[in-house]
VEXLUM-718196 format. One line per 2 residues: their letters; for each residue x, y, z of N, C-alpha, C, CB. Coordinates in steps of 0.001 Angstrom, whole numbers, plus 500000, padded with zeros to 6 digits. Glycine has a CB too. Layout:
VEXLUM-718196
A> X:Y:Z:X:Y:Z:X:Y:Z:X:Y:Z  ...
//
This chain:
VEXLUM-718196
XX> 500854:498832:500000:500000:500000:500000:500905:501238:500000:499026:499994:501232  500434:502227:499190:501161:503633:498763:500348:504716:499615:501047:504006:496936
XX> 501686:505753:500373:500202:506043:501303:500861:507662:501363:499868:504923:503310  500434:508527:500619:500659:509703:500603:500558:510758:501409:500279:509905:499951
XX> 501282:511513:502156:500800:512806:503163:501724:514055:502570:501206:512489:505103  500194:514855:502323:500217:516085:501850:499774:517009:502884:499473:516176:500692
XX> 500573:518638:502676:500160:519362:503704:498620:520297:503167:501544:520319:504154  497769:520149:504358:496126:520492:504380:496652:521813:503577:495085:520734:506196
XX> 497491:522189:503559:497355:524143:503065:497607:524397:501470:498886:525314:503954  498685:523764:501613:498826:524111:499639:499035:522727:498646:500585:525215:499211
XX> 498419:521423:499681:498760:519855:499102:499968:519820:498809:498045:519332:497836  501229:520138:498909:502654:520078:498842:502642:518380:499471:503558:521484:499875
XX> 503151:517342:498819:503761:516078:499138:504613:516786:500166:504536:515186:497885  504325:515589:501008:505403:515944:502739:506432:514349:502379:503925:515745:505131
XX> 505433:513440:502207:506117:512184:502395:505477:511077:501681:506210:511855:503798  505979:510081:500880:505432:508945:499986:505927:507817:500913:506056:508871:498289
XX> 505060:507161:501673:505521:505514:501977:505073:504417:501029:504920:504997:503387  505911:503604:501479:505412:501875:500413:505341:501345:502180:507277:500622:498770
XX> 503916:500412:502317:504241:500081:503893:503270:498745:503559:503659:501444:505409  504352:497426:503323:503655:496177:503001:502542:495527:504292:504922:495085:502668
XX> 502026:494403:504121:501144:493990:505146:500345:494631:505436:501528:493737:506093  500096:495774:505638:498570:496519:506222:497597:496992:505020:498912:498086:507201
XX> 496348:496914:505654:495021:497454:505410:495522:498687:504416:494134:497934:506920  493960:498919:503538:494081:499999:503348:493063:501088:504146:494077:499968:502092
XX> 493628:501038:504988:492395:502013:506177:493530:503163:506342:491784:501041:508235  493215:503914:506193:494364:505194:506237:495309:505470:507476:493588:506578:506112
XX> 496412:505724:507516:497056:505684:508700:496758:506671:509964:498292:505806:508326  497032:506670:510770:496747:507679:511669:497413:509239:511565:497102:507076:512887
XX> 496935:510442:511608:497159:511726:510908:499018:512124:511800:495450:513116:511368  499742:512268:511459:500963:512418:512656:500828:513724:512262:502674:511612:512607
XX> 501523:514057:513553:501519:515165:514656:501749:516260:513495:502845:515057:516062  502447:515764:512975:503573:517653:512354:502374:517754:510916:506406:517295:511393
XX> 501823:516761:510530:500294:517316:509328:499010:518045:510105:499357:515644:508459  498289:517521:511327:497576:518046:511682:497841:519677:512214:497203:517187:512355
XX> 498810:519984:512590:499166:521400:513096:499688:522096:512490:499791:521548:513998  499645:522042:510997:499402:522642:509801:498197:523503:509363:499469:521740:509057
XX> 497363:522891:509674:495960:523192:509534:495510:524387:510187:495193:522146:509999  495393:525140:509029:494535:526591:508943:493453:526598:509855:493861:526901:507491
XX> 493473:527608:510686:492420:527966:511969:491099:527708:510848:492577:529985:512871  490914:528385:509772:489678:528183:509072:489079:527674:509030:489503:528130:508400
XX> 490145:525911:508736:489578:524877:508671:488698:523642:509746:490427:524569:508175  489638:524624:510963:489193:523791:512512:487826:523783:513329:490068:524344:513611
XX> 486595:524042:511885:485331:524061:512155:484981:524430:513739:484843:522760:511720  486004:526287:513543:485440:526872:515183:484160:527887:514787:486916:528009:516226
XX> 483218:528384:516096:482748:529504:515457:483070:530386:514886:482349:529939:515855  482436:531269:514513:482940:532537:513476:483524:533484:514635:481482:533439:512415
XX> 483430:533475:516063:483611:534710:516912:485016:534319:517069:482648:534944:518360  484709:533189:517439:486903:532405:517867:487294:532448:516755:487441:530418:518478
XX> 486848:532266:515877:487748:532416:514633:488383:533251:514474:487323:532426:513630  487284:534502:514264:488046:536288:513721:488515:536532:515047:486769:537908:513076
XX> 488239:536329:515929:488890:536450:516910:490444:535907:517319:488082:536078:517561  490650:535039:517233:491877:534409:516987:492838:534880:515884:491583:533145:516755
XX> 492194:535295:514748:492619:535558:513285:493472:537543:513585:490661:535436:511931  492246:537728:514239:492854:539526:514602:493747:539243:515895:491302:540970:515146
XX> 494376:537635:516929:495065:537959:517699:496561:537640:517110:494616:537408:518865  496637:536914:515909:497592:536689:514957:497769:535480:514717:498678:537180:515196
XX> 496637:534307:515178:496958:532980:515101:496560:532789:514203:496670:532143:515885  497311:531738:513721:496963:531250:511977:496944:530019:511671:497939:531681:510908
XX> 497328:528978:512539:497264:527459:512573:497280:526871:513910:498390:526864:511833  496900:525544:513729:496705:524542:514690:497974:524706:515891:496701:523038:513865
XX> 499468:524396:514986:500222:524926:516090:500690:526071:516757:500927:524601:515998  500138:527252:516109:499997:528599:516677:499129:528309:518231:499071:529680:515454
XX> 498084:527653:518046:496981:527923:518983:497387:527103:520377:495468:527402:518298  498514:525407:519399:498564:524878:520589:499946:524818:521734:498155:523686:520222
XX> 500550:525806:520841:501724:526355:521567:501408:527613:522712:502727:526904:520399  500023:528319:522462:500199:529280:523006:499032:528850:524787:499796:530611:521743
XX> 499507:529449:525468:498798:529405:526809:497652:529488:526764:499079:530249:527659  496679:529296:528223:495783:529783:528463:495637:531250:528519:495543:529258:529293
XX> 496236:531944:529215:496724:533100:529587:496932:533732:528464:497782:533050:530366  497483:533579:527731:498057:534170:526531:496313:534309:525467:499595:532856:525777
XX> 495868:533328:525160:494566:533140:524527:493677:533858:524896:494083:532037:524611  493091:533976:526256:492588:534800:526688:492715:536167:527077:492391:534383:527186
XX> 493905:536760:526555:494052:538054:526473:493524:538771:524426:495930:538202:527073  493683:537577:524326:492705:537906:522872:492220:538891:522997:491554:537078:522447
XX> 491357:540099:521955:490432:540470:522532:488848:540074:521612:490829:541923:522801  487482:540139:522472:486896:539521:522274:487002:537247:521820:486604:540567:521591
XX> 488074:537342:522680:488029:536159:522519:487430:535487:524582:489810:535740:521708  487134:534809:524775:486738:534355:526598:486583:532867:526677:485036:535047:527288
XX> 486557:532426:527837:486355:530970:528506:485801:530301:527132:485113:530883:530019  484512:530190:527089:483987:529532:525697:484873:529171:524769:483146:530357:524957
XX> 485411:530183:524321:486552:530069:523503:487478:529271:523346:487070:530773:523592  488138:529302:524645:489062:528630:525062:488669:527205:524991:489426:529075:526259
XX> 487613:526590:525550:487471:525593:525742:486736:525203:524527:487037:525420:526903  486544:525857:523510:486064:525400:521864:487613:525083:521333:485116:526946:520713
XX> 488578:526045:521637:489506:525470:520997:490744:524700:521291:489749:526180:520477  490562:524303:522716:490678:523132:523190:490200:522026:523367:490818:523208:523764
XX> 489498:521827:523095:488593:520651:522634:488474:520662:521020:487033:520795:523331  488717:521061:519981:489154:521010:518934:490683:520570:518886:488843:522140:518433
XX> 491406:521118:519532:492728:520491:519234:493098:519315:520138:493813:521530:519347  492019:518704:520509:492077:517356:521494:491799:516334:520215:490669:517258:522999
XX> 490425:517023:519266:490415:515769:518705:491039:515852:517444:489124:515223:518613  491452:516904:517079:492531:516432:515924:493969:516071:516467:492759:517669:514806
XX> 494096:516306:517621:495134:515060:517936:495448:513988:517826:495277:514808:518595  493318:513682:518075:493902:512388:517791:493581:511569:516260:493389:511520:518979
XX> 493291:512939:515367:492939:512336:513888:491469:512350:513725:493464:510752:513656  491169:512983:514844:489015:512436:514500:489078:514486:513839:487137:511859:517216
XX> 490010:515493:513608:489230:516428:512858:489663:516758:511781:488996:517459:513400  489963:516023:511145:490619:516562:509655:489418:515933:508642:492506:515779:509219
//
């Protein structure tokens, strides 16, 4: 099985495997593709979004590098927020949001 990973933003090939014996059930998303991914795409509301977007974050690992503390000085960004986009980057951790 030929199993291609492209980055979510401009499909740029990251990496081509040949990986004999297994399924073709797609592999699990690793770490450094999912935190690629454009805030846009991280099906948040529209308030965390532009909100996030006017605090200068622009991807998955923007958001999950940065603090609590730090996030919530957003402005118009609050608690809700926080916990929308922590719980978004819980489950594309683990591959359930792409």
């Amino acid at each position: 099985m030929k199993v291609r990973l492209a980055c979510p933003n401009c499909g740029t090939l990251l990496a081509l495997l040949e990986i004999e014996g297994l399924r073709d059930d797609p592999p699990p998303v690793p770490i450094e593709v999912w935190r690629l991914t454009p805030i846009g795409k991280m099906n948040l509301s529209v308030r965390t979004e532009t909100a996030l977007e006017n605090g200068g974050f622009k991807t998955a690992a923007d958001l999950d590098a940065a603090s609590d503390t730090q996030l919530l000085r957003v402005t118009n960004f609050g608690r809700k927020g926080l916990v929308e986009v922590r719980e978004a980057l819980a489950h594309m951790a683990k591959g359930e949001g792409l």
